[in-house]
N, C-alpha and C positions, 0 to 999 in steps of 0.2 A: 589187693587193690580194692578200694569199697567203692571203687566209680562205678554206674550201672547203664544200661542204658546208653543213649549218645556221648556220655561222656566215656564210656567204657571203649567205643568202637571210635572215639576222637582219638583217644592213647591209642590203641591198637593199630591204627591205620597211621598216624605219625599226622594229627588234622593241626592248623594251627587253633590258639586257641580263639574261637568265634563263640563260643557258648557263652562267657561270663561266668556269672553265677547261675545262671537259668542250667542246673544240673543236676543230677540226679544221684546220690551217697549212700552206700548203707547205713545206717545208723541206729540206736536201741528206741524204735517204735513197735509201737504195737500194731499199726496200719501206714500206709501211703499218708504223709505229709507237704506239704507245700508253704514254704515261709515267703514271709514278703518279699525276698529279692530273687525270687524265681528258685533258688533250692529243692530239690525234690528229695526228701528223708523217705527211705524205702527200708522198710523192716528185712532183716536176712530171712525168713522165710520166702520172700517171695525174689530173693535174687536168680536172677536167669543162668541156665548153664553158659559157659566160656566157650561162647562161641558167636560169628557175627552174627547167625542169624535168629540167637533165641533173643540177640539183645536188640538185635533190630525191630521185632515184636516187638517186645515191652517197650521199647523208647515210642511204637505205634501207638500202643496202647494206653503208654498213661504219661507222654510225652508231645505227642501231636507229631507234624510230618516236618522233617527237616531233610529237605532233598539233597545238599551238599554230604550229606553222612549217610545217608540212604543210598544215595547212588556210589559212593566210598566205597560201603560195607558191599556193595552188590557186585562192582567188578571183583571182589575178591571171594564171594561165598559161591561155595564147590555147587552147581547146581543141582547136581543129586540129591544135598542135603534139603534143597525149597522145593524140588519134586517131590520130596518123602514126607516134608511137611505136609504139603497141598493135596497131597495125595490121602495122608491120614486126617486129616479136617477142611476137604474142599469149601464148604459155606464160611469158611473163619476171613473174615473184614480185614485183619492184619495179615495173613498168609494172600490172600486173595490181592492185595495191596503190592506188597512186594514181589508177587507172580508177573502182575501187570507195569511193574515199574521196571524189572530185569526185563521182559520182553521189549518194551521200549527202547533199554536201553543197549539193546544189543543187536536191537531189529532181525530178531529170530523168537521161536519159538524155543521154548523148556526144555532140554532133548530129553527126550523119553516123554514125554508127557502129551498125547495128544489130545486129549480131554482132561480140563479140568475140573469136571465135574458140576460144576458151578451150578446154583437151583435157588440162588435168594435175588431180591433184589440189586437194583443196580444203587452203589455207594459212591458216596465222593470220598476223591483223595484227598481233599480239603476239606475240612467241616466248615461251612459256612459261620456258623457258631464264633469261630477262633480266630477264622480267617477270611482275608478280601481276596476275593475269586474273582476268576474268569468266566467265558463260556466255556463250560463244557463238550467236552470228546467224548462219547461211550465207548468203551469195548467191550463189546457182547462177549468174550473166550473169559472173561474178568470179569465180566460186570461189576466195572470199577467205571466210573466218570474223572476222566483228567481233566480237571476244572481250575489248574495254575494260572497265574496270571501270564506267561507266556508258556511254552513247551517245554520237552523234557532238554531242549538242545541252550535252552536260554529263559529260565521259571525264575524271577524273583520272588521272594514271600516277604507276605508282611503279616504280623501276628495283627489281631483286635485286639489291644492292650484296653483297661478301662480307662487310662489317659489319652489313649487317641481317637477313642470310642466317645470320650465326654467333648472331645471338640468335634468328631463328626456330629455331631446331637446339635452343636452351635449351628450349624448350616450357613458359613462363613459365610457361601458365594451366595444366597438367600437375603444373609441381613448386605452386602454388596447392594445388590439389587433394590434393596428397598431404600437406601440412603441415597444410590444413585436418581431414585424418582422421588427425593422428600426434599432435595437439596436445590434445588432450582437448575434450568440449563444453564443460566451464567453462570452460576457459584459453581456446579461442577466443571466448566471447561475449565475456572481457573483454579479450580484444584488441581483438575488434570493433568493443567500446564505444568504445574510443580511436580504432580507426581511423577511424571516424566523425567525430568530434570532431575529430581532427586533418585530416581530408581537407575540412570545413568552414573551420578555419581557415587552413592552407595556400590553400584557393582563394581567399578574402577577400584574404589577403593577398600574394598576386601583384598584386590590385588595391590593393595602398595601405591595405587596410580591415582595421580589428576590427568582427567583427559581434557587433551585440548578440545578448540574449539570444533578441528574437525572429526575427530574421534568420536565426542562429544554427538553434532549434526549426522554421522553414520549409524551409530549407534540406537539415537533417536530414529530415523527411518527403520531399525529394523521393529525396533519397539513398536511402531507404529501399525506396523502390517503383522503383526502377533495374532491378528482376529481374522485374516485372509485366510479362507480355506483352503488350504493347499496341503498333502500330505508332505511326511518327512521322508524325504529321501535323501543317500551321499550327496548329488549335485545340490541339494537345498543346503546340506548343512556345508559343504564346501564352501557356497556362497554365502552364507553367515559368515565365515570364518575368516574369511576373506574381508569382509564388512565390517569384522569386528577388531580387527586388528591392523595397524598401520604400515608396518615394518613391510618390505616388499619383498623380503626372504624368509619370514615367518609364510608366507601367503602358502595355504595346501594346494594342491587339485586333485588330490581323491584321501581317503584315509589313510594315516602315517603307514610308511612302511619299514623302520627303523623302531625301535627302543627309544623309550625317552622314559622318565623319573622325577621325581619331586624330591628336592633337596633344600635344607634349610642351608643358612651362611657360615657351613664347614666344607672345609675343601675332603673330598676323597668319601667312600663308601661308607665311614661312619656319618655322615652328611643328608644320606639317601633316607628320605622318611617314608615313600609308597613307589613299588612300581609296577605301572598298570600292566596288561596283560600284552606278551609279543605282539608283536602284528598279525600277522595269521590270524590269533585265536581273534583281537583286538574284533579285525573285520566279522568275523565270525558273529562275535556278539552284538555286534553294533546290527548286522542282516534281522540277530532277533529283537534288540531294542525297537528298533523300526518298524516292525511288524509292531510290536507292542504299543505304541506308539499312537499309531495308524491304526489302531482297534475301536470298532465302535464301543459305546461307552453305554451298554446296555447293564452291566453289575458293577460296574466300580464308580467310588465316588470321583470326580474330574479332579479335587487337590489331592487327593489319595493319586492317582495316577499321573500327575504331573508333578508331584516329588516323587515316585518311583524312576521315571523316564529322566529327570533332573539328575538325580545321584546315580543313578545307573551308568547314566553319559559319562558324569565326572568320574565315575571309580575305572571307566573303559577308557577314558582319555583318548580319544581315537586322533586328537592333531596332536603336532607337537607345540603348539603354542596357542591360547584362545579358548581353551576349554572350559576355565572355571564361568567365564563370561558368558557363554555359551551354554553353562547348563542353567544358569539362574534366567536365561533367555529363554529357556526350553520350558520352563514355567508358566509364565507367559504365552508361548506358544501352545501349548495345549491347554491352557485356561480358554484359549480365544477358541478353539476348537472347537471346546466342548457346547459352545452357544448359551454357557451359564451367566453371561457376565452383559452389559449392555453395551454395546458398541464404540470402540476406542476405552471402556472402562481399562484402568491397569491396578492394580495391587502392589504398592513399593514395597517390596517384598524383602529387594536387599537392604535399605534402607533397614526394615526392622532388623535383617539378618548381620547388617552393620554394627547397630548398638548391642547385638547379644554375638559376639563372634566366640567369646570363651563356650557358648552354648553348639555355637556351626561347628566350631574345630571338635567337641566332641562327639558331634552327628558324624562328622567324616572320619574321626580317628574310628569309632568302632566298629566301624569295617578297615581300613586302610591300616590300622595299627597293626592286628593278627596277621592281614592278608602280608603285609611287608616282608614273614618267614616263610613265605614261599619263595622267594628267589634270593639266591646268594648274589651280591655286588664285590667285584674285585676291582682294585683303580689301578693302573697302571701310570697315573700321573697327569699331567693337564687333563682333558677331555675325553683321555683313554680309559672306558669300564667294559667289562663285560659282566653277563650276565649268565649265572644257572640256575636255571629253576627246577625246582623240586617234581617228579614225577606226579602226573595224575594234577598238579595245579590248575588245572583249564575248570575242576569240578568246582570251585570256590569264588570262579569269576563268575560262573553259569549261573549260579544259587545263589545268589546274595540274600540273608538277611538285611532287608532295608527299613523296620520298622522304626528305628530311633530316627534316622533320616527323615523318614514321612512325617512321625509323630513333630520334629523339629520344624519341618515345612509348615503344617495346618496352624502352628502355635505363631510363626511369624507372619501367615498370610490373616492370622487372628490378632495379631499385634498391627500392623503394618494399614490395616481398615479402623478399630476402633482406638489406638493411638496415634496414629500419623495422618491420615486419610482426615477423622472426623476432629484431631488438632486443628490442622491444616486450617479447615472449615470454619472452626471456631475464631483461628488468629484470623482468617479472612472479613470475618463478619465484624472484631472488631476492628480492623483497622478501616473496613468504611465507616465505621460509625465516629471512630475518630476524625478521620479526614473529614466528611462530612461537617463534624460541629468545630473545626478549627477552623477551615476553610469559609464557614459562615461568618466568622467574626475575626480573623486576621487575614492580612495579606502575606504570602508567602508563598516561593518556588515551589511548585508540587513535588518536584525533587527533592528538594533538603524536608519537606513533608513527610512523604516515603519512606528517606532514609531515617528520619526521627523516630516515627512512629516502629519502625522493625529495631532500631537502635533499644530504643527505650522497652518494648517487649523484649527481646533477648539479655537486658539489663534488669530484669526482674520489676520492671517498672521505675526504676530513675534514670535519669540522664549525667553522665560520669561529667565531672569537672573538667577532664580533660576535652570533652565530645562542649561543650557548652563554651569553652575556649576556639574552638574549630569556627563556631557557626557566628561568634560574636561582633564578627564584620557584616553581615548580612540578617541575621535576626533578633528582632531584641528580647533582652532578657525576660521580660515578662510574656512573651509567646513563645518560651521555650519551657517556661514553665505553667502554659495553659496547654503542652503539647503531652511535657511530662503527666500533668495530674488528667488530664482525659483517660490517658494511656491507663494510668494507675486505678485510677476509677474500672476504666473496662473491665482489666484484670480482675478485678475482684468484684465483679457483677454489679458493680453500682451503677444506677443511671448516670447520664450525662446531664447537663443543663437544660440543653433543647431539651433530651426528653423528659426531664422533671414539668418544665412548664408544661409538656404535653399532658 
């Protein structure tokens, strides 16, 4: 086999496949290689003996830390054989690493091992470098720093890709801010208004749904108090959930205690495209999302950690109904949290995440796609499935790689401000300057005004034969066409009349 490294101990241990290409192959080099799509070309001199734990090294060493395979390889490496190691190279950064990741994860110490010897500094298990950390734990027996974004019981990672690295550089919630004080108090509430409005419908309809009016009005109150500091707890998020959906037998009152799955429109187990983690563990993880959640916000960026807490939620599913609404809610929620953003500001985030959904679906597949071969689904016919899941699967729910998630979040709350947001702004500003110079000089229902002026912009700037047919009991032809050519004017930056003579 020429897999090395965490691809070597993904076969080994039976991992689904989560790596991608980001792997590591023998191949005829003359040193360690890295190609564009993550590929690791490792020359046969430096392949590791067959064993978890020389590969566990190397995957340390010239692979960085992926806890879902790290803790894999650890429940099953003989501990003798990581005494023997630590024992012959106590100061080594990768032995020193996985000393302190098995005692973690075992909550014991090394048998046989009662000094580790340990005499260098204290290391992190995350290089800041690579990756978005937490605060920091020491273990002085280790002198290792556990500096995960949660703990060993519930750690998502997120790599610093140079793409998710060039839009933290952007400082979304920064230029937010400054638009929010360039744009005036009126021109923002009425952008607001829409953003609102639209970031309700954009969510609905990710799900297939138009919400009515009072879904719609529910919906909107939660959006609203997104900025109330309040931490997240079950009773908060049961009371979303409750808010967020109409049906009065979808309604939770504490996290699912059943099974539930995501299936597209086939009937039976070939149907079944993700299903999130039992109930147990479900709760389990959800205790560490919350904490994570709930963390002050001393090293991580606030959208970096509010698409972590957003996908995390979604891939844990903790109701059985209400979830996807709920995590693009949780967006929101921890934006307002974090105090980056200026009061009732919102970011219509689904809205962007609407017009790019070919882009969402593969943020969610590449987690939810792998994770799906952890559990086997057998149908028994209507409503009747049961479930087996695969030994040791709770490690894969614990550790999510969520960087594509993230990296898709910052690109639509980067979309969602300088396409929608400062659109928005634009259409706003012309359609008073329309109204304003029609209204000087024609009579006419501010309403069929209104409706003209959004007509005629959503029409590229004319007014269809048929819409000109609608209005021709009530407005005359030639102020339908002083409504059109204003509108067309604006579009295309030209003054108006008024303002020529000005």
């Amino acid at each position: 086999m020429s897999d090395v490294g965490y691809a070597w101990i993904a076969h080994t241990v039976g991992a689904p496949d989560l790596l991608g290409s980001r792997r590591a192959r023998l191949a005829s080099v003359s040193r360690i290689e890295r190609l564009e799509d993550g590929t690791l070309l490792v020359p046969q001199k430096l392949a590791p003996e067959a064993t978890l734990l020389q590969h566990a090294l190397f995957a340390l060493k010239h692979e960085g830390v992926r806890l879902d395979l790290l803790v894999s390889a650890l429940r099953r490496m003989p501990p003798a054989e990581l005494v023997t190691c630590v024992q012959a190279v106590p100061n080594s950064i990768y032995g020193r690493k996985l000393g302190h990741l098995w005692e973690r994860l075992h909550q014991a110490r090394l048998p046989g091992l009662d000094d580790p010897g340990v005499a260098s500094a204290y290391a992190p298990l995350f290089d800041p470098a690579h990756y978005f950390v937490g605060q920091g734990q020491r273990d002085a027996r280790w002198r290792i720093e556990f500096n995960g974004l949660g703990d060993i019981r519930f750690c998502p990672v997120v790599r610093k890709t140079p793409t998710l690295m060039t839009l933290i550089d952007k400082d979304i919630l920064g230029q937010a801010q400054a638009f929010a004080q360039t744009v005036g108090q009126a021109m923002l509430e009425r952008a607001l208004n829409w953003a609102y409005l639209s970031e309700i419908e954009g969510s609905f309809a990710i799900e297939g749904e138009a919400p009515s009016a009072n879904k719609a009005n529910l919906f909107t109150a939660l959006l609203r108090r997104a900025h109330e500091q309040r931490p997240l707890t079950e009773d908060l998020l049961v009371a979303l959930q409750n808010a967020a959906i109409s049906n009065p037998f979808d309604k939770a009152v504490q996290f699912r205690t059943e099974q539930n799955r995501l299936q597209r429109d086939v009937h039976g187990a070939a149907g079944v495209t993700y299903v999130p983690p039992e109930p147990e563990l479900a709760v389990d993880l959800m205790e560490g999302l919350m904490r994570l959640a709930n963390r002050p916000l001393t090293t991580l960026d606030p959208l970096v950690h509010a698409a972590v807490v957003s996908f995390a939620f979604v891939f844990i599913h903790p109701f059985m109904d209400g979830n996807g609404r709920l995590s693009r809610f949780l967006i929101h929620h921890c934006l307002g949290q974090s105090g980056r953003l200026p009061p009732g500001f919102l970011l219509p985030i689904s809205v962007a995440m609407k017009k790019h959904e070919a882009d969402y679906l593969q943020a969610l597949t590449a987690f939810s796609k792998p994770a799906r071969e952890l559990c086997k689904v057998t149908w028994a016919g209507d409503e009747h499935y049961s479930y087996e899941w695969v030994p040791e699967a709770d490690i894969w729910f614990r550790h999510m790689d969520l960087t594509e998630p993230v990296t898709f979040t910052l690109a639509m709350a980067e979309a969602s401000l300088d396409t929608h947001m400062r659109q928005e702004v634009a259409f706003l500003e012309l359609f008073d300057r329309v109204r304003r110079q029609i209204s000087e000089r024609h009579d006419l229902r501010g309403s069929d005004l209104a409706t003209l002026i959004v007509t005629i912009f959503q029409n590229g700037g004319t007014l269809s034969n048929n819409r000109r047919k609608r209005y021709a009991d009530r407005v005359q032809a030639h102020v339908l066409d002083a409504v059109e050519t204003a509108v067309s004017r604006a579009m295309q930056g030209q003054a108006l009349d008024d303002e020529e003579q000005d």
